[in-house]
C-alpha positions as CSV (number, residue, x, y, z in Angstrom):
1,X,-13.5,-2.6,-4.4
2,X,-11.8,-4.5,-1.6
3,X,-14.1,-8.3,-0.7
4,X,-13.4,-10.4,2.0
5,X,-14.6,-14.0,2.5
6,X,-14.2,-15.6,6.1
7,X,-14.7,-19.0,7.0
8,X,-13.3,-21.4,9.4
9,X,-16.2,-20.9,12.0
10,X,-18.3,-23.7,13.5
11,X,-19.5,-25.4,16.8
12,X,-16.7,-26.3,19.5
13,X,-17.1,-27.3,23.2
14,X,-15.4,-24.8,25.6
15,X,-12.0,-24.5,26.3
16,X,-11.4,-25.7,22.2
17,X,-9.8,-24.1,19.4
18,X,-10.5,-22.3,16.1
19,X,-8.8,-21.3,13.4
20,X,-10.7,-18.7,11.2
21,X,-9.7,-17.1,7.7
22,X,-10.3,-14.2,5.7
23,X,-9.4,-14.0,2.0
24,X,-9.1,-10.7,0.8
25,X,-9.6,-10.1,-2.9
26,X,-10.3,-7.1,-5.1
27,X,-8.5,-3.9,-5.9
28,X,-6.9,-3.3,-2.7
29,X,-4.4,-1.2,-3.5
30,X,-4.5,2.3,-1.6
31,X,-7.9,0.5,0.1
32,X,-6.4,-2.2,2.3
33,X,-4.1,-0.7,4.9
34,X,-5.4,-2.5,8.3
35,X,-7.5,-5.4,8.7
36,X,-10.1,-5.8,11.8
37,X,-11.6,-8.9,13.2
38,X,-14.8,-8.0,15.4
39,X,-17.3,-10.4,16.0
40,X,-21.0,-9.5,16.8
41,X,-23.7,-11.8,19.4
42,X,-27.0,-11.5,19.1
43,X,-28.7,-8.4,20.7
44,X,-25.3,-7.0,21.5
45,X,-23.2,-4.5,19.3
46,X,-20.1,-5.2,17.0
47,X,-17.0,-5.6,19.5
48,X,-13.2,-4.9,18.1
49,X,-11.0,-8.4,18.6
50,X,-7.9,-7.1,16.6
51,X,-6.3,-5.1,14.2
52,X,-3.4,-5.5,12.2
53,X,-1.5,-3.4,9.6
54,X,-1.1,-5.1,6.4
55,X,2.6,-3.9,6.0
56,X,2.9,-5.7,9.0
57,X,4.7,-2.8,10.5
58,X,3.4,-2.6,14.0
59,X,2.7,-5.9,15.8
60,X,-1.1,-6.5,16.1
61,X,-3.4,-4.9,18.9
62,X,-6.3,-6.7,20.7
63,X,-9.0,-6.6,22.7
64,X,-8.7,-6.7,26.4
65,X,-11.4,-9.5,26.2
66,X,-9.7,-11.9,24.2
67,X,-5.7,-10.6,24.9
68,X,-3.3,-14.0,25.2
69,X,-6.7,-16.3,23.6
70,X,-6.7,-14.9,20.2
71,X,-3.9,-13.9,18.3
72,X,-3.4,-13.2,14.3
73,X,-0.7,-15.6,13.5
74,X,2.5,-14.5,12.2
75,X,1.5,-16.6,8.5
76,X,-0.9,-13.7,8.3
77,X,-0.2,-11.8,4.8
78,X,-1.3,-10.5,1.6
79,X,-4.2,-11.8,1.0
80,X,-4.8,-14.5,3.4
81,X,-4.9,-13.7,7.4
82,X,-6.1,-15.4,9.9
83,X,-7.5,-15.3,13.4
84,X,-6.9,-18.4,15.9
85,X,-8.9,-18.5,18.6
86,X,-7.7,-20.6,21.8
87,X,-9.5,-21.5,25.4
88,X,-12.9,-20.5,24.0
89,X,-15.6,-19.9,26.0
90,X,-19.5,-20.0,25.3
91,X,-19.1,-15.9,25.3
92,X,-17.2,-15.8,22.7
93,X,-20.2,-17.3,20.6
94,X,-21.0,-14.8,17.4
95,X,-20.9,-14.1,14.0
96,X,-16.9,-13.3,13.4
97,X,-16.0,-10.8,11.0
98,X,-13.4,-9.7,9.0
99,X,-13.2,-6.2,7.3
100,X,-10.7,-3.4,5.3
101,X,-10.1,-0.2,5.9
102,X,-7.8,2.6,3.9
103,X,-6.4,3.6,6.8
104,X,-3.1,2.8,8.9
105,X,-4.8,0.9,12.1
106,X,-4.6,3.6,15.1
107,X,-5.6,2.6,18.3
108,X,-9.1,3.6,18.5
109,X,-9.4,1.5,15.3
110,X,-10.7,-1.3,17.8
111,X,-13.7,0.6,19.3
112,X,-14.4,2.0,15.7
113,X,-16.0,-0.5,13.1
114,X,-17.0,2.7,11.0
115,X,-13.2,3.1,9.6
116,X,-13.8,-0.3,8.1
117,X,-15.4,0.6,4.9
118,X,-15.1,-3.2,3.3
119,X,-16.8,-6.3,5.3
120,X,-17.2,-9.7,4.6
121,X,-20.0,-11.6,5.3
122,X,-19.3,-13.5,8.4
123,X,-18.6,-17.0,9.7
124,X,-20.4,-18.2,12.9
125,X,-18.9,-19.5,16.2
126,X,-21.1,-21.8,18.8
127,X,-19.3,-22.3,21.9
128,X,-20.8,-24.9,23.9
129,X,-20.4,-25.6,27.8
């Protein structure tokens, strides 16, 4: 059983900066091939930000939304990666997310939470104006 823990979220005024966490723990092996972050806002549905492979093989793909504002630093491995969030903007506010799945990312991974099959429990992000 793969378990993430995020945290790092909180309340920031627009155009700030965040620098979120997920600690993955657990048996990973054969379970933890690509790592998502999506976020989710209230009333809306879960949205793809990125995905990285954990062999770091392929450099990480991202949402057209937050492309050149987000990024998964290059510190990102093992057990601890990251999401930094830059120029935020009161959309951005949601629950953030990190989650596992078995497979290598593919490119649909990003419109696909259901290949995720390991969650954690979310940290929240307030954007203000």
């Amino acid at each position: 059983q793969v378990r993430l823990v995020e945290s790092g979220g909180g309340s920031v005024q627009a155009g700030g900066s965040l620098r979120l966490s997920c600690v993955v723990s657990g048996n990973t092996y054969g379970r933890f091939d690509c790592l998502g972050w999506f976020r989710q806002a209230p009333g809306k549905k879960r949205e793809g930000l990125a995905t990285v492979d954990t062999d770091l093989s392929f450099e990480p793909r991202y949402a057209d939304s937050v492309k050149g504002r987000f990024t998964v630093p290059k510190d990102s491995a093992g057990n601890l990666w990251w999401l930094q969030l830059k120029d935020l903007k009161p959309e951005d506010t949601a629950v953030y997310y990190c989650a596992a799945s078995p497979k290598s990312c593919y490119s649909w991974f990003l419109d696909s939470p259901d290949e995720f099959d390991a969650w954690g429990q979310g940290t929240e992000v307030t954007v203000s104006s």
